[in-house]
N, C-alpha and C positions, 0 to 999 in steps of 0.2 A: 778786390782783396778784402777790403770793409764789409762787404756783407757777406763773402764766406764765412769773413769769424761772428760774423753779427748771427749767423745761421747755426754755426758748431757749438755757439754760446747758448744760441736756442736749446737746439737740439737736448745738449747736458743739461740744461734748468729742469725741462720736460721730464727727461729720464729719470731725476732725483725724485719729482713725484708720482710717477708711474712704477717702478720698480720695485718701492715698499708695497706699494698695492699689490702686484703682482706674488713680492714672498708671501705676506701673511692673506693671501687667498688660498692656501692649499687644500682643496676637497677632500684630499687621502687622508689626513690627520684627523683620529679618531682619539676622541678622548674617555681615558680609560676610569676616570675616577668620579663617582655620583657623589654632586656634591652634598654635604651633608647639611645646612645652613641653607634657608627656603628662596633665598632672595638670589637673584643674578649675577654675576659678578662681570663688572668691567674691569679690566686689566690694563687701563691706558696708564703708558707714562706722562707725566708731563717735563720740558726739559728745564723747567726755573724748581725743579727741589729748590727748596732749603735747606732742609736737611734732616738725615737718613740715619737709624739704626739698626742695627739687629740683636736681637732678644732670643735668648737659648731658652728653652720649653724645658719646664718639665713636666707637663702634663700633656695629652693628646689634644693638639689642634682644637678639631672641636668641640672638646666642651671647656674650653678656654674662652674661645671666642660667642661662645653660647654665655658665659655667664659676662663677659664684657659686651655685651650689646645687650642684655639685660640692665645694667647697672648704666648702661648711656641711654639707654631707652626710658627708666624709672627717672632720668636727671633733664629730661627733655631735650635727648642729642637723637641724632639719626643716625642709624646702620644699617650698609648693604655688603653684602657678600658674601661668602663661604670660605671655605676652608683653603681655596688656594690663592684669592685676593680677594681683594675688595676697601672700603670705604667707610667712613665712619666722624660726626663733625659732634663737639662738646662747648655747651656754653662754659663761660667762666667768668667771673666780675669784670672782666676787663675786654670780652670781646667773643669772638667763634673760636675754636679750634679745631681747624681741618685735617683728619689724618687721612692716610693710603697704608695698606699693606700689603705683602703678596708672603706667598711661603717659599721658604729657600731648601727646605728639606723637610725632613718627620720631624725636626724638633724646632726647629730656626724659623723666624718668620722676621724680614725688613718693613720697619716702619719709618713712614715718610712723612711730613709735618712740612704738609702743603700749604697754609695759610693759619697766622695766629695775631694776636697781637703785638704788637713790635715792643712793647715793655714787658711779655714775659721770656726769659730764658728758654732758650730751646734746651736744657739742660733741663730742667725744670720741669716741662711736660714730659719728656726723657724718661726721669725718676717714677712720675705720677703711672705713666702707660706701662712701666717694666712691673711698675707694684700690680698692679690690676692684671697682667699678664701672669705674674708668678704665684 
């Protein structure tokens, strides 16, 4: 009896990681939109957010994002991605700031603030990214 559930307990551990492989393998999904922005875009989540906003656009994607990765680029920060996610890290006197973003529609994009330092407010870079956004 012990090792049948020793076996079943297997069996579902396996499954958990086999399964998501299995969805996002799907060959048939073509994707229909050239990105505009030269660089790659990874789209992974990670599950320890911090934590997440989202920012209403008023100008088109990207040349939003063209003129914010110019202005982390001229400030010695790093950016990858395009128009429907991607990555983006900013020094500041007190340490890195790591963001994520993905696009939630033609005007909305969530940003994620995956690593910072613990004495700045996430409020605070909040403010800083929605100005440089709008």
């Amino acid at each position: 009896m012990k090792r049948s559930l020793h076996i079943k307990t297997m069996a579902i551990v396996i499954g958990l990681f086999v399964i998501p492989a299995v969805i996002y393998a799907q060959p048939d999904q073509v994707a229909t939109k050239t990105p505009v922005l030269e660089q790659p875009c990874v789209c992974e989540s990670t599950s320890l957010t911090k934590y997440s906003f989202i920012v209403k656009l008023k100008n088109e994607i990207s040349s939003i994002l063209k003129k914010v990765k110019s202005i982390i680029t001229q400030q010695g920060g790093k950016f990858e991605g395009n128009t429907e996610c991607g990555f983006f890290d900013g020094k500041s006197v007190l340490g890195i700031i790591k963001v994520k973003y993905r696009s939630i529609s033609h005007n909305e994009i969530e940003i994620i603030i995956e690593d910072k330092p613990f004495i700045i407010p996430c409020q605070t870079i909040e403010a800083k990214i929605k100005k440089y956004l709008s």
